[in-house]
C-alpha positions as CSV (number, residue, x, y, z in Angstrom):
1,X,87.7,89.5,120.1
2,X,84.5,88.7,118.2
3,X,83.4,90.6,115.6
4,X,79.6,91.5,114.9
5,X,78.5,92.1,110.9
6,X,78.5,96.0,110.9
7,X,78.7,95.9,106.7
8,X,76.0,96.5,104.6
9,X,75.9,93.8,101.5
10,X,77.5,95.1,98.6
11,X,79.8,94.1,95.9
12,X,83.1,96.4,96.5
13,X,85.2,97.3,93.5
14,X,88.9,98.5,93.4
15,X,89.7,100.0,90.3
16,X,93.1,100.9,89.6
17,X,95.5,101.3,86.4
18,X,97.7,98.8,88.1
19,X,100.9,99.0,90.0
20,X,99.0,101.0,92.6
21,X,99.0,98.5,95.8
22,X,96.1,97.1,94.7
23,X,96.5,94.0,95.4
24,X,97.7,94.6,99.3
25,X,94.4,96.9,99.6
26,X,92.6,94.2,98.2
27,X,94.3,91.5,100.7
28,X,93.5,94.2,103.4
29,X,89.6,94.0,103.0
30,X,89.7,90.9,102.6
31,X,91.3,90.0,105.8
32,X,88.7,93.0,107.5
33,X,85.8,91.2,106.2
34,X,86.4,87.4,107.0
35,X,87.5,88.8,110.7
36,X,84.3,90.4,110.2
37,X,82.1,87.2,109.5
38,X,80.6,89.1,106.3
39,X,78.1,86.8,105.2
40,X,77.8,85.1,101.6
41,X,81.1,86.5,101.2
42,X,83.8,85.7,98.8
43,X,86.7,87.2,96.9
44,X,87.7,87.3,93.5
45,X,91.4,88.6,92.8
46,X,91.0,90.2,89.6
47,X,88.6,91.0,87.1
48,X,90.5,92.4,83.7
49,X,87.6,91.9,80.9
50,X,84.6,94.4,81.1
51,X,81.8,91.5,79.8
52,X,83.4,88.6,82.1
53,X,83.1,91.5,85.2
54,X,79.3,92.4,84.2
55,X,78.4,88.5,84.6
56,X,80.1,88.0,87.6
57,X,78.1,91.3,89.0
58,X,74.7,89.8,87.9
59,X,75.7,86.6,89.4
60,X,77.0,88.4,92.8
61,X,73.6,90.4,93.1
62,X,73.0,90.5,97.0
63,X,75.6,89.1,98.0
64,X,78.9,90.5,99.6
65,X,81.5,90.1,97.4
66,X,85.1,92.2,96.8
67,X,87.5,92.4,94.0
68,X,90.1,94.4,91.7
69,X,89.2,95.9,88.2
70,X,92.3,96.8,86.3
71,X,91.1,99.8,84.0
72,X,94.1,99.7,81.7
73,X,94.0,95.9,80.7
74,X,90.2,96.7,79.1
75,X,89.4,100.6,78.8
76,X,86.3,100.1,79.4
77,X,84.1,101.2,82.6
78,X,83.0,98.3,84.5
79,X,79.2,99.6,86.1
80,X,77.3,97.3,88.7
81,X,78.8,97.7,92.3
82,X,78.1,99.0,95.1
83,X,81.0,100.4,96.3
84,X,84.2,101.6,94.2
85,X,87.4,102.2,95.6
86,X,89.8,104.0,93.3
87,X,93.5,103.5,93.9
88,X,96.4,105.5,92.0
89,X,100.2,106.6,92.5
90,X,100.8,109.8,92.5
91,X,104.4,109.3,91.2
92,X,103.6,108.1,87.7
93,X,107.6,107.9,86.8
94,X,107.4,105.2,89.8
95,X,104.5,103.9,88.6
96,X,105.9,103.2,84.8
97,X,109.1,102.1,86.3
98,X,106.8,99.5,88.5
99,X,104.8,98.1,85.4
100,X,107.8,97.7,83.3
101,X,110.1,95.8,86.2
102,X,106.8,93.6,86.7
103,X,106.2,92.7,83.1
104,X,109.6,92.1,82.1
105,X,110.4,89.8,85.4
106,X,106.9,88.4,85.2
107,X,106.5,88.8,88.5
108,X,103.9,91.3,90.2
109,X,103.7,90.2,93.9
110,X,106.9,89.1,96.0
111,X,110.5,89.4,96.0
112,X,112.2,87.1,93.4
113,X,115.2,85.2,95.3
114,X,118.6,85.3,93.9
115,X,117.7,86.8,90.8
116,X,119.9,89.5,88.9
117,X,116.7,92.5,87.5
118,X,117.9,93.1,84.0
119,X,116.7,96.7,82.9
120,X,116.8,97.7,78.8
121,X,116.7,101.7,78.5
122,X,115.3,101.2,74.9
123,X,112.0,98.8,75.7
124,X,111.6,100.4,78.9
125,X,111.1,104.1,76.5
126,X,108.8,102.1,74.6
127,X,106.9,100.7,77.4
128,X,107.2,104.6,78.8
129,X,105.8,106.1,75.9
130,X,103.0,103.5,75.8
131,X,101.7,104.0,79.8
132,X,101.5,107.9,79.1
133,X,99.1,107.7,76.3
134,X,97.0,105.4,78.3
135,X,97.4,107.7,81.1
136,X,94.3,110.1,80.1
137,X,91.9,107.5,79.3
138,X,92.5,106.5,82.7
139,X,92.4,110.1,83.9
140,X,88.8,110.3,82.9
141,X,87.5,107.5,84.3
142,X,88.9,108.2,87.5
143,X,87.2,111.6,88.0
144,X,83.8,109.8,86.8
145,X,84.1,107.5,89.7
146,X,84.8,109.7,92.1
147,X,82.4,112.3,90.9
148,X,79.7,109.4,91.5
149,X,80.7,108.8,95.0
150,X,84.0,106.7,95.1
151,X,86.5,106.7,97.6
152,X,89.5,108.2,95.9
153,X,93.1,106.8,97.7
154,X,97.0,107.4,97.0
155,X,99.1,104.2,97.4
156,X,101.8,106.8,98.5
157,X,99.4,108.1,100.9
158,X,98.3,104.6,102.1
159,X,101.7,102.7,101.7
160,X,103.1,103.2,105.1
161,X,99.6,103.2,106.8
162,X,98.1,100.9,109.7
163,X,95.7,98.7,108.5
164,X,92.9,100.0,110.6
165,X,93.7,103.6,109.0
166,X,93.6,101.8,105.9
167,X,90.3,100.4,106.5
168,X,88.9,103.8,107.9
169,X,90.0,105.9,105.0
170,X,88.2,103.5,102.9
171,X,84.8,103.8,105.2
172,X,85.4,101.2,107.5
173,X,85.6,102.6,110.9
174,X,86.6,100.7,114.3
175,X,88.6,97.8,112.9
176,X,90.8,95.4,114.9
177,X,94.2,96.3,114.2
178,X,96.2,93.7,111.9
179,X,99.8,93.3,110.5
180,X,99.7,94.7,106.9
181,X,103.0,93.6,106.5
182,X,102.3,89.8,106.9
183,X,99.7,89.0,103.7
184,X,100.2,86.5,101.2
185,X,98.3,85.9,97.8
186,X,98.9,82.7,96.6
187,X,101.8,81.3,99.2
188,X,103.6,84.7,98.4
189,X,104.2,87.4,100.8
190,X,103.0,90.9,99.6
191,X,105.7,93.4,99.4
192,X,105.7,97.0,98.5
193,X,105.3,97.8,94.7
194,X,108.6,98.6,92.8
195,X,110.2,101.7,93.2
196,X,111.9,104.3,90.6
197,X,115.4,103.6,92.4
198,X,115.4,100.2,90.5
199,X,115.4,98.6,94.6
């Protein structure tokens, strides 16, 4: 099936606090906009300094162009797209649990093979404490987004999802359906983000 160019030019930002799917919702636009011949289109995986992101947006004026903002590594808003797609976890236990298994087994994306998940009650309180006091700072800037027009998702809501449902709850109606379940970043296949059962 060929695909026409149905999508306006615009620079499309996730912003997220991390540990939200982000990366797979990123991988799924993606994917929707090269099927999608976007012109002058690229991909950038991750933006996580507020000067570096406003010089990329100048430099991405009128073009097409799609990435991830993690709020949390910077606290500061990030204001030049077009389009912002906010992405949270409603489970923020889950969502702690998720950051802390990721930093201490430097891993983020993919299953680590043969490899024992160590887990320290003590640092993981630490890190625990840490998340929740960034938590309202985050908070804020959510609602400003939306309350300026963002698309506001769940990754609980989105996680078990089609990828043309995906694509339509973000304002992308009518695309070809494709396997969620088979992306990669970087030679690595995406998986679902850790859960609170410590599976």
């Amino acid at each position: 099936m060929r695909w026409e160019y149905t999508v306006p030019k615009m620079i499309t930002c996730i912003v997220n606090p991390s540990r939200c799917g982000s990366t797979l919702l990123l991988h799924i636009l993606d994917k929707y906009f090269r099927m999608s011949r976007t012109p002058n289109y690229s991909m950038e995986y991750e933006i996580i300094d507020e000067k570096v992101g406003a010089e990329v947006l100048k430099q991405k004026s009128g073009a097409n162009f799609l990435f991830k903002y993690q709020f949390l590594f910077t606290i500061q808003p990030l204001l030049g797209a077009d389009k912002y797609i906010v992405l949270d976890r409603k489970d923020k236990d889950a969502w702690i649990y998720s950051s802390f298994m990721s930093f201490m087994h430097h891993n983020p994306h993919g299953k680590l093979e043969n490899k024992e998940y160590e887990f320290d009650e003590v640092v993981f309180n630490h890190h625990k404490d840490h998340m929740f006091r960034l938590l309202p700072i985050w908070e804020k800037e959510k609602s400003r987004l939306i309350d300026q027009g963002a698309v506001s998702l769940w990754y609980e809501d989105i996680k078990d999802k089609s990828a043309a449902d995906i694509l339509q709850m973000c304002g992308y109606p009518g695309a070809a359906p494709f396997d969620k379940d088979d992306l990669y970043f970087r030679g690595i296949k995406l998986e679902k983000v850790w859960s609170c059962k410590r599976e």
